[in-house]
C-alpha positions, 0 to 999 in steps of 0.5 A: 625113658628117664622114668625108666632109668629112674626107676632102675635106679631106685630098684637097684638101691631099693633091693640092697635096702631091702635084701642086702642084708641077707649076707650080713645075718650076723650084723645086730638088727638094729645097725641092719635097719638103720643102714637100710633106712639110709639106703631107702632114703636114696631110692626114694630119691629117685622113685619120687621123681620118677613118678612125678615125671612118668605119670605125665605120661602113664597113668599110675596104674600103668606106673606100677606096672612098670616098677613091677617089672623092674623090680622082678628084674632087678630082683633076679638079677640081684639073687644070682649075682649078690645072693648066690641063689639058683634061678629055676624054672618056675621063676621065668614061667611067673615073670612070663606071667608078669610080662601077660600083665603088661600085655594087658595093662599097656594094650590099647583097648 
């Protein structure tokens, strides 16, 4: 479990370093890089640990599965709440796909 929150933690800095700036289109490059940088520097932060402490659990594989997930979350949430933007149906239908990935990535075989 605190793989997980770890992890939700870094996606939530990782999506604002990554699309935060969107809302800010008039900002110069330049400040908008620097200032995602920053940002990155905090999800690092904490995705390292989460890693390290998950893969005495999970295997790497399995790890990125779970980042791919809440990074799809964190991401859905993030455009309709930050960025405004509608969310569509074939949006749920590729995160029901992602969630058969996780069937078959976590199933015992």
């Amino acid at each position: 479990m605190k793989t997980v929150i770890l992890l939700v933690i870094s996606n939530i800095f990782m999506t604002f370093a990554w699309y935060g700036h969107l809302k800010y289109k008039n900002s110069p490059l330049w400040i908008v890089i620097l200032a995602s940088w920053g940002i990155a520097f905090l999800e690092y932060c904490f995705q390292v640990p989460a890693n390290r402490i998950g893969h005495f659990r999970y295997s790497g594989a399995q790890l990125k599965t779970i980042q791919e997930v809440i990074t799809l979350v964190i991401f859905a949430i993030f455009s309709v709440v930050y960025l405004k933007e509608e969310f569509k149906w074939n949006y749920a239908a590729s995160f029901i796909c992602i969630m058969a990935a996780v069937f078959f990535m976590f199933r015992k075989w």
